[in-house]
KELUM-513011 format. One record per residue: x, y, z of N, C-alpha, C in turn. Coordinates in pm, whole numbers, plus 50000, padded with zeros to 5 digits. Atoms other than C-alpha are relative to their C-alpha. Layout:
<nodes>
(node (X,Y,Z),(X,Y,Z),(X,Y,Z))
...
</nodes>
This chain:
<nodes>
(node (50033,49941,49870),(75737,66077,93993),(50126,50008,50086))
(node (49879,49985,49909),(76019,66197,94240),(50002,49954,50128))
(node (50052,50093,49898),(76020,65927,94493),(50103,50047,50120))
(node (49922,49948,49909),(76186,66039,94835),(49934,49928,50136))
(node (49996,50114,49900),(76260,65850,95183),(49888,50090,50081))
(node (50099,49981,49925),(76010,65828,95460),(50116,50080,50136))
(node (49956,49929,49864),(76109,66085,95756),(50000,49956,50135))
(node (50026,50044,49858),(76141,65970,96103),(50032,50067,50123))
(node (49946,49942,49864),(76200,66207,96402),(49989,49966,50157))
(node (50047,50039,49853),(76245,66163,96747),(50133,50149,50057))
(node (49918,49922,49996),(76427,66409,96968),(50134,49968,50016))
(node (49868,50080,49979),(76700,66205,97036),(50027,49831,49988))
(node (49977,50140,50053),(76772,65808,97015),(49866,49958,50010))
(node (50106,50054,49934),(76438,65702,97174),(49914,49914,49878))
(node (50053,50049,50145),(76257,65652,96795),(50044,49943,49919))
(node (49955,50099,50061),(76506,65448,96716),(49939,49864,49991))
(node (50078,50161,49991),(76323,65154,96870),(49855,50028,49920))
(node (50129,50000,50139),(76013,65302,96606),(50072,49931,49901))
(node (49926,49970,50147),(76260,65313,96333),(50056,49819,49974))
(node (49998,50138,50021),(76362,64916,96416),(49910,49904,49960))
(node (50164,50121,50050),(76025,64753,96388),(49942,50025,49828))
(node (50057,49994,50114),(75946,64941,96119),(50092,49946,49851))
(node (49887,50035,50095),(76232,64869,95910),(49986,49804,50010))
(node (50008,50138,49953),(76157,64499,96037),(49857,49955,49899))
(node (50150,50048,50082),(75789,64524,95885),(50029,50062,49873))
(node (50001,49939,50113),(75868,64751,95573),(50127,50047,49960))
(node (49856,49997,50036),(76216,64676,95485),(50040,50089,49874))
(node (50028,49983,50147),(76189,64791,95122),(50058,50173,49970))
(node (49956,49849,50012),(76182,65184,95188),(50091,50023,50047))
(node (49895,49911,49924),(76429,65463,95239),(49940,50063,50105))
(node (50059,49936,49854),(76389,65647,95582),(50187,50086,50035))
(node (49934,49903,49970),(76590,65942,95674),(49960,50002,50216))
(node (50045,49953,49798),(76609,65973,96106),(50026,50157,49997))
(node (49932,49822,49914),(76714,66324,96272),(49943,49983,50118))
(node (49991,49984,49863),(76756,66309,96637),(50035,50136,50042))
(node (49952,49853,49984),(76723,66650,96782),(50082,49987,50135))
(node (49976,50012,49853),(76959,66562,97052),(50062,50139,50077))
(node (49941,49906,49912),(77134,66881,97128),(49906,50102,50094))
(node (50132,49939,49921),(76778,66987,97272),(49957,49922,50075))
(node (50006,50052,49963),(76713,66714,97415),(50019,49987,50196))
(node (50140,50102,50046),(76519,66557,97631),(49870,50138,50001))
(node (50132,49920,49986),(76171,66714,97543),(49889,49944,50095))
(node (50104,49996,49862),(75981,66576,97852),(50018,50070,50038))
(node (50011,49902,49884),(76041,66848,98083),(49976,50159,49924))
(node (49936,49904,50049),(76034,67127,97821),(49810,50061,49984))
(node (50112,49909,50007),(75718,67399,97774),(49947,49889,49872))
(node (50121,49980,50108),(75413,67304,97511),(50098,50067,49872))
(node (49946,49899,50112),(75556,67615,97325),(50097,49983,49956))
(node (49850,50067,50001),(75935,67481,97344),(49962,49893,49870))
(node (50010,50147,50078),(75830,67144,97216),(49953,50032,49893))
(node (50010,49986,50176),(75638,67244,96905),(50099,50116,49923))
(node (49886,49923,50103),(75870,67506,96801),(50092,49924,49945))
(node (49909,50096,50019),(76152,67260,96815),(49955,49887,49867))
(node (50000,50062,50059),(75956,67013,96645),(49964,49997,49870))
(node (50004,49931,50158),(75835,67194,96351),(50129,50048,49922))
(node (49886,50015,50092),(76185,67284,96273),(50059,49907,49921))
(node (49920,50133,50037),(76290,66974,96259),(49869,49911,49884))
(node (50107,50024,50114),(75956,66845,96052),(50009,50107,49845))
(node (49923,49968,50120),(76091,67119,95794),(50115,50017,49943))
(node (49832,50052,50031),(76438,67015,95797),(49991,49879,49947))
(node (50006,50133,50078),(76309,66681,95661),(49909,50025,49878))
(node (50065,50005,50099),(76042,66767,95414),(50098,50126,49925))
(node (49887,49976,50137),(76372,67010,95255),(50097,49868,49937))
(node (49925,50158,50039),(76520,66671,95271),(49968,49945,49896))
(node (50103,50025,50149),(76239,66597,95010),(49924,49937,50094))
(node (50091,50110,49947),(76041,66354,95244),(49842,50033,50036))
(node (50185,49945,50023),(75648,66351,95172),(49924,49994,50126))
(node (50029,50053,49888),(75628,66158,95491),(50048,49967,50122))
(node (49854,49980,49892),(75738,66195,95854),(49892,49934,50096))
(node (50082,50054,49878),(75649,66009,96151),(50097,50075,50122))
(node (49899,49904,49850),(75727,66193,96490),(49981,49860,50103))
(node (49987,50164,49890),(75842,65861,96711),(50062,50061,50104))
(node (49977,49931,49895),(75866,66068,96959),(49874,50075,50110))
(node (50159,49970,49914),(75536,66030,97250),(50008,50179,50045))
(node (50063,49894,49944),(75603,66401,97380),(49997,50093,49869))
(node (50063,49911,50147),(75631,66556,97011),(49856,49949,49945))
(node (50120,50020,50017),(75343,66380,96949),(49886,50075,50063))
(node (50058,49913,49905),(75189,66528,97258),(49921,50103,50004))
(node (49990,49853,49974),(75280,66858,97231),(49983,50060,49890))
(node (50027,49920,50111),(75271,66954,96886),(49962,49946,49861))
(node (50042,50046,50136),(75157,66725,96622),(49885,50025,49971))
(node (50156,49938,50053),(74754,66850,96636),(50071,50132,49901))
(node (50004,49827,50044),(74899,67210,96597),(50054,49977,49839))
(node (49958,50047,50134),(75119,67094,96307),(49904,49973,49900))
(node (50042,50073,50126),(74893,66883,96108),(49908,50107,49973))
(node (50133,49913,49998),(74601,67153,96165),(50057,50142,49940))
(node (49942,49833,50032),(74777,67504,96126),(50089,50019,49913))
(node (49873,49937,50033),(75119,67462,95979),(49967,49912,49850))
(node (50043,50047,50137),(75055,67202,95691),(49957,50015,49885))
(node (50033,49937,50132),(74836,67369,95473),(50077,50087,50003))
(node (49952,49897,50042),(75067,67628,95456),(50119,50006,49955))
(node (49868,50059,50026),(75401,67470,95414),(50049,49925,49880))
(node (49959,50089,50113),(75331,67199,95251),(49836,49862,50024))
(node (50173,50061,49981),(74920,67067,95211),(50034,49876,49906))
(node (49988,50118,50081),(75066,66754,95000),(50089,49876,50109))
(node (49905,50110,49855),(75271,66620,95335),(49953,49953,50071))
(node (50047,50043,49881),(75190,66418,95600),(50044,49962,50101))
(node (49943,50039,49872),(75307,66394,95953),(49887,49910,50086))
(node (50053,50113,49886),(75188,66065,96184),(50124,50061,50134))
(node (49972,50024,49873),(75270,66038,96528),(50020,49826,50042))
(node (49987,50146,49949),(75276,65726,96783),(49875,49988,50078))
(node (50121,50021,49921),(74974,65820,96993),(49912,49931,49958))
(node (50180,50071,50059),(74682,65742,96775),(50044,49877,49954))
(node (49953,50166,49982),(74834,65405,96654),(49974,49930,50101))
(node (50040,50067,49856),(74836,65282,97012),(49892,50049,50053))
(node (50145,49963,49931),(74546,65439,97141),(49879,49928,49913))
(node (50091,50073,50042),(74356,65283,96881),(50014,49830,49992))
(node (50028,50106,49972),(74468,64963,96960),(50022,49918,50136))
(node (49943,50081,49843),(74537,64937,97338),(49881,49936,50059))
(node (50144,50079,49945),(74168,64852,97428),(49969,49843,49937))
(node (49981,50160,50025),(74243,64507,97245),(50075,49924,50088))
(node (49865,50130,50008),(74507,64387,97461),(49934,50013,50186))
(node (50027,50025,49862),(74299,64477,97828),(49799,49877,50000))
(node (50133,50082,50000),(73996,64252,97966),(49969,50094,50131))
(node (50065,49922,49898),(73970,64439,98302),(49973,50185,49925))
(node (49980,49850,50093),(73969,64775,98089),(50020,50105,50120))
(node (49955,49899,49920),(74169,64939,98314),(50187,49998,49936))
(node (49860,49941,50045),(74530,65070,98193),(50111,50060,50046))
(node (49907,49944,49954),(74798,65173,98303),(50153,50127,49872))
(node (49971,49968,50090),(75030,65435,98103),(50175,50048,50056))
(node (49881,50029,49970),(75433,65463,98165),(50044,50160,49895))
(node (49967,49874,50083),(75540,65811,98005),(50140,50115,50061))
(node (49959,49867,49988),(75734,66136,98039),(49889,50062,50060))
(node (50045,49924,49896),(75665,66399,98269),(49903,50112,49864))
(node (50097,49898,50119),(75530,66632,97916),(49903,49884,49954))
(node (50092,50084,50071),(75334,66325,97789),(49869,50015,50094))
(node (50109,49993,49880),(75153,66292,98118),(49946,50066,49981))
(node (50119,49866,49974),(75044,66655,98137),(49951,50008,49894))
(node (50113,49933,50090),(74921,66679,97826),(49828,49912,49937))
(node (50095,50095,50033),(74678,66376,97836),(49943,49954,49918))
(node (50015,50026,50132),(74685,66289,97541),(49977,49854,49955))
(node (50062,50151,49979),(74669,65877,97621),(49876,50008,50074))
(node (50179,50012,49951),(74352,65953,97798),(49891,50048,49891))
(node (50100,49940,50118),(74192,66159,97535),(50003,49899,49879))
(node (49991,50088,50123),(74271,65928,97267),(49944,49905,50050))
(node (50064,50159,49947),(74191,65616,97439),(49850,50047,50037))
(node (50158,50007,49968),(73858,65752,97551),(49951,50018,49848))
(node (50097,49930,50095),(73775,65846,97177),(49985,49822,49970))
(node (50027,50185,50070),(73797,65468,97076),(49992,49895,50091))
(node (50024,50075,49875),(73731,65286,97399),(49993,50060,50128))
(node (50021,49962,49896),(73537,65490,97606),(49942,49957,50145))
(node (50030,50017,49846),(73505,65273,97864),(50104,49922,50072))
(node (49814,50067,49920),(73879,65201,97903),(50044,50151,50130))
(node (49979,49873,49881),(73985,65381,98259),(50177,50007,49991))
(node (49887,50044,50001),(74325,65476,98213),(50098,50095,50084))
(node (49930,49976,49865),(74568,65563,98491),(50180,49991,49937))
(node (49910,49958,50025),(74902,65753,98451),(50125,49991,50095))
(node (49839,49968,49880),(75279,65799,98586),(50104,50044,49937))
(node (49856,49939,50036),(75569,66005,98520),(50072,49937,50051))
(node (49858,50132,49953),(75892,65797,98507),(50120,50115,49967))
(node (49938,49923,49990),(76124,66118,98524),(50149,49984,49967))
(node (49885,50067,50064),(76409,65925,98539),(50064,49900,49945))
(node (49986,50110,50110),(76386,65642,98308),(50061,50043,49942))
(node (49935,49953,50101),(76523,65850,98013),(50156,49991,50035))
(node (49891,49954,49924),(76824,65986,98197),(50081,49845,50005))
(node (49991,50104,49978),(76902,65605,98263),(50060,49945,49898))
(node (49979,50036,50136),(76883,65492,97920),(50101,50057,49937))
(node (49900,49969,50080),(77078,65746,97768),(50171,50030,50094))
(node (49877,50029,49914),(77361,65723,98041),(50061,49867,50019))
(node (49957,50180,50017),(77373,65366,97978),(50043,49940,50149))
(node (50045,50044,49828),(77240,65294,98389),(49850,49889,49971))
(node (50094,50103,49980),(76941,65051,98267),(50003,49860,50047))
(node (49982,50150,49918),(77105,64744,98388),(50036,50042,50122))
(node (49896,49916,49864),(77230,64938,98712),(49898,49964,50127))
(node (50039,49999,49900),(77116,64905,99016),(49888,50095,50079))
(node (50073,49876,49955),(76992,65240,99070),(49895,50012,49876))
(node (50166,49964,50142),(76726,65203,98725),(49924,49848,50117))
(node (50052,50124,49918),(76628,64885,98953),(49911,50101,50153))
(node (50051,49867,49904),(76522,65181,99253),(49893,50046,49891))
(node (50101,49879,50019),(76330,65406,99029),(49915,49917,49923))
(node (50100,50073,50054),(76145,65146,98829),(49932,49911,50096))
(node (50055,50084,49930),(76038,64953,99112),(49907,50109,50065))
(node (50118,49909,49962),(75919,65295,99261),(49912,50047,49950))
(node (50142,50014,50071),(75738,65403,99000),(49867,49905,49910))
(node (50081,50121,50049),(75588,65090,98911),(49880,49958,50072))
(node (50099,49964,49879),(75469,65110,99264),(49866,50127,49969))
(node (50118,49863,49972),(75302,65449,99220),(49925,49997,49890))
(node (50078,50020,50107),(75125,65353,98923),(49859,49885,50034))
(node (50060,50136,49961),(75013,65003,99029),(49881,50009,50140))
(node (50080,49995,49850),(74853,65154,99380),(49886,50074,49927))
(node (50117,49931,50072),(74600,65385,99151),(49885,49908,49979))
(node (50140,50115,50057),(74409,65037,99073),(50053,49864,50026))
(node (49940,50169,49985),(74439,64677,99161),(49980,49946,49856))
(node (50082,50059,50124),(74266,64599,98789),(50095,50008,49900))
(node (49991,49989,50139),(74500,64722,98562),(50130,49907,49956))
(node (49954,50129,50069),(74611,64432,98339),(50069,50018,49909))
(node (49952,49923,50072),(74778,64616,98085),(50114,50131,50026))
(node (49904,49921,49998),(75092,64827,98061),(50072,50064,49910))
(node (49937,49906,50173),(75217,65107,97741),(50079,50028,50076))
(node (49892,49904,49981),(75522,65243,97761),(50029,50086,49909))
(node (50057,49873,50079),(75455,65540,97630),(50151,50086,49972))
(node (49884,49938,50034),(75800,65634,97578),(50129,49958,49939))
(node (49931,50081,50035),(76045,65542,97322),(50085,49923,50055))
(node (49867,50079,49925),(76351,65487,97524),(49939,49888,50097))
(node (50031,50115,49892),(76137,65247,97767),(49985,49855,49973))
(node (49973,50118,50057),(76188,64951,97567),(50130,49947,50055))
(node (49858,50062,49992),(76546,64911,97667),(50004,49970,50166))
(node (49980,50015,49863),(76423,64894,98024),(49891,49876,50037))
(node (50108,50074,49941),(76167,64633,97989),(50003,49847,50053))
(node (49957,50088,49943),(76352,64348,98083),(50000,50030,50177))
(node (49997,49879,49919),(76413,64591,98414),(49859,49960,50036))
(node (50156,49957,49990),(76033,64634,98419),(49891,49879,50047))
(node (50083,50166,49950),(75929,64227,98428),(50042,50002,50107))
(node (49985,50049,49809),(76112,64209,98772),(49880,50006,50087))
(node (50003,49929,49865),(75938,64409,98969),(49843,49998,49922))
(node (50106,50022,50054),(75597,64337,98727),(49859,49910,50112))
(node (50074,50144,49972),(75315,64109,98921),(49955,49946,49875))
(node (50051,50121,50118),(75194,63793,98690),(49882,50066,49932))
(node (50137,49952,50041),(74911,63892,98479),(49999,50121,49919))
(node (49965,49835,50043),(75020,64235,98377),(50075,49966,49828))
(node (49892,49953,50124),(75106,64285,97967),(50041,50123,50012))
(node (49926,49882,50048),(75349,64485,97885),(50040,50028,49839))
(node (49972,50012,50210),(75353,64653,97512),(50076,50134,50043))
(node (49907,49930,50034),(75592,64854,97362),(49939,50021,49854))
(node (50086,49958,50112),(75483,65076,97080),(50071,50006,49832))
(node (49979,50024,50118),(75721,64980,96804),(49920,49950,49913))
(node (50084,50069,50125),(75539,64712,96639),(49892,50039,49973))
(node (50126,49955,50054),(75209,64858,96649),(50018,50129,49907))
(node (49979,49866,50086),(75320,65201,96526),(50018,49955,49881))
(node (50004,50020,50132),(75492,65011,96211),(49902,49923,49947))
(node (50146,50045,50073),(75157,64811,96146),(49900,50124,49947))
(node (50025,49865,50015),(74995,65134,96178),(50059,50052,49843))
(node (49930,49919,50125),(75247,65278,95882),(49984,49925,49904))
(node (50022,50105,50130),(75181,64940,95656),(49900,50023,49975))
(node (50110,49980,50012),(74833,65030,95715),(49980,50118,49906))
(node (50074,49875,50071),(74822,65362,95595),(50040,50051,49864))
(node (49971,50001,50148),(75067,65318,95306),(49912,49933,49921))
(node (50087,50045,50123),(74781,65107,95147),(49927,50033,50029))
(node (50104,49905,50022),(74525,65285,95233),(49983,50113,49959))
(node (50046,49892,50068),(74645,65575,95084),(50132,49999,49880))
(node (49942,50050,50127),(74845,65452,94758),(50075,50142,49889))
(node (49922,49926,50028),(74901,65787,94658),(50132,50098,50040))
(node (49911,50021,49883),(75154,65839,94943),(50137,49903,49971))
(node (49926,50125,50013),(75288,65509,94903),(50080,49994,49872))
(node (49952,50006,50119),(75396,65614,94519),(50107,50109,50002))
(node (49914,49872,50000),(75594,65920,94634),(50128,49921,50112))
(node (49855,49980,49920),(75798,65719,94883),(50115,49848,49931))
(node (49889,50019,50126),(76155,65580,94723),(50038,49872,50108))
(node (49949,50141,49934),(76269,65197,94780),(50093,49937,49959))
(node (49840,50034,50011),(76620,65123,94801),(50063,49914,50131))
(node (49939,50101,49881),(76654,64975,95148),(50124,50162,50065))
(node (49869,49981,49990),(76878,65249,95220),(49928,50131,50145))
(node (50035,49898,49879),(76932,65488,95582),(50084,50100,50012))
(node (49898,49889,49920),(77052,65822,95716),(49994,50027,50045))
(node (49957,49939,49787),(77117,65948,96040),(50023,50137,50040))
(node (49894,49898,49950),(77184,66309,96143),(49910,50015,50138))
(node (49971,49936,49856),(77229,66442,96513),(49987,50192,49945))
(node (49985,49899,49952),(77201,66795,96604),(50094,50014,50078))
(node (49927,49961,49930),(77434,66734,96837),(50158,49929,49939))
(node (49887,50064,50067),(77770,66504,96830),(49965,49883,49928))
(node (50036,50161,50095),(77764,66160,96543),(50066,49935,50059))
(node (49979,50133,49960),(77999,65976,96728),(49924,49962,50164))
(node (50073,49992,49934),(77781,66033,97027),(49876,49882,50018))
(node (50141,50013,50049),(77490,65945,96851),(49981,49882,49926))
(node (50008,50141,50083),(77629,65642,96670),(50048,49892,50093))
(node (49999,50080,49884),(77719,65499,97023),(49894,49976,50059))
(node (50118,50076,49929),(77387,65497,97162),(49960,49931,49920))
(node (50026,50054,50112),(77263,65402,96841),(49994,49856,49976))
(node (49974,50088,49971),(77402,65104,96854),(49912,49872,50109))
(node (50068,50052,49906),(77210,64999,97148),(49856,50000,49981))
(node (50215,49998,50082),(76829,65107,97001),(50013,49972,49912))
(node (50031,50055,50124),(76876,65031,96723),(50057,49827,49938))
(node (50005,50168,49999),(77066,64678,96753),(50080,50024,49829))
(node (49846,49972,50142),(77326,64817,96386),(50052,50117,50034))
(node (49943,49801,49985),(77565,65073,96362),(49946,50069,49897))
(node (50089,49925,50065),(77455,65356,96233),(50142,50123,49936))
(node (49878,49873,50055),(77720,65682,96057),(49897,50099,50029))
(node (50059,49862,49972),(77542,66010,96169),(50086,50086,49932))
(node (49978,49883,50020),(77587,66307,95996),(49999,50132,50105))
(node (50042,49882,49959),(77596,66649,96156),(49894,50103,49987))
(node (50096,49921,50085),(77309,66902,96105),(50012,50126,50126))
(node (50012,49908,49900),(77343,67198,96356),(49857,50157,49966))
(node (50117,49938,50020),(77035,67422,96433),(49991,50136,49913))
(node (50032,49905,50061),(77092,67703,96275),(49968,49918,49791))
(node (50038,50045,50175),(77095,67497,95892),(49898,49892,50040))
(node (50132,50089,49980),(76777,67286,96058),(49940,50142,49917))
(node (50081,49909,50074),(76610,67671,96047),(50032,50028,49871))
(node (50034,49973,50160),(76732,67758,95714),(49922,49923,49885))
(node (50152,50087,50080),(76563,67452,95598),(49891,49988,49998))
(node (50101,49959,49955),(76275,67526,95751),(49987,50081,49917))
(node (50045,49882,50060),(76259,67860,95599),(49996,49986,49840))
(node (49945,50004,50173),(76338,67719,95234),(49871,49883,49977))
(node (50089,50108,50024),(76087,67432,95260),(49906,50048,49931))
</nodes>
């Protein structure tokens, strides 16, 4: 059988902090990244933007060979992973499978509240497309869950301003404008990769009582889960321990933030969009 690494996209570093846990829980496999950073960031970007983008890049990895791709990336998830799995799949490639990060956490955030009230920490595209409400109501519909665009969290992160003074301003404000929606909610997602590197940041200005999760580890439980539950999956993907990296945009760029989500260095390759689409078109 022609065994080939597990896919991991995000648009830019953010799915790195997926790509750590999981590599933490399921050391064993290969895993290919691709950061679409020279598009980057996809919060602010159209519906139509975002899945175009991210279907390229979902057949720039399955020419890679990879059977299996996780989009660790909350607004590709969002924005275009229904349309994907539903429309484009059977037609591409009906033996592949693309996960997300939503349904992982949505199916297990109603474990971690007692007031079942929620709070959700996102991108300005995650927000609108409500996609933590819809999910969370399908499996705990009587979790109330209450939103906030953090606009400039990202920006923060990848400018390397999360210890700064001024990420200390906008997390305290929107922590505020979240927190005034409900006195109840006991619970806190950060619905957005890069918001891990701010969550030290995030306890300050927290009141007592409040968890805060971060959707690495559940996502890679999630992926241990579904490699044995579906065994014929689990036989197509190749275990060497081994990683690769490409950027869309610059590698030494990309192997400087890198560094910081991901906690190793990393060597990025190059991949520029026009040989993303040709892979696309060859897939």
């Amino acid at each position: 059988m022609n065994q080939q690494p597990i896919g991991v996209f995000d648009s830019g570093y953010g799915g790195l902090t997926v790509l750590k846990e999981i590599i933490k829980k399921l050391p064993q496999y290969d895993y290919v990244y691709l950061g679409d950073n020279a598009r980057a960031p996809y919060g602010t970007r159209s519906f139509e933007s975002v899945y175009h983008y991210t279907l390229e890049c979902v057949q720039w990895l399955f020419a890679k060979g990879c059977p299996l791709i996780i989009l660790a990336c909350n607004t590709a998830s969002a924005k275009a992973l229904r349309t994907i799995q539903q429309n484009d799949l059977p037609k591409i490639a009906p033996h592949n499978r693309v996960l997300g990060v939503i349904r992982p956490t949505t199916e297990k955030i109603g474990d971690y509240t007692k007031t079942n009230e929620v709070g959700i920490l996102a991108t300005a595209g995650t927000v609108l497309s409500e996609s933590y409400i819809i999910e969370t109501n399908k499996f705990y519909p009587e979790v109330n869950v209450f939103q906030q665009a953090c606009p400039m969290w990202v920006p923060l992160v990848e400018n390397n301003e999360y210890n700064s003074a001024g990420a200390d301003y906008f997390i305290e404000k929107d922590l505020k404008k979240l927190l005034s929606q409900s006195g109840n909610i006991d619970t806190i997602l950060l619905a957005c990769t890069h918001y891990p590197l701010l969550k030290n940041k995030i306890q300050q200005f927290l009141p007592g009582g409040i968890s805060l999760l971060s959707q690495g580890e559940i996502v890679a439980d999630s992926l241990a889960d579904y490699l044995v539950r579906h065994p014929e999956m689990e036989e197509r993907c190749s275990k060497h321990a081994e990683l690769e990296f490409f950027t869309t945009d610059s590698p030494a760029d990309f192997d400087a933030h890198a560094t910081i989500f991901l906690g190793r260095d990393t060597h990025a390759k190059h991949t520029n969009l026009e040989e993303v689409k040709l892979a696309g078109k060859n897939a």
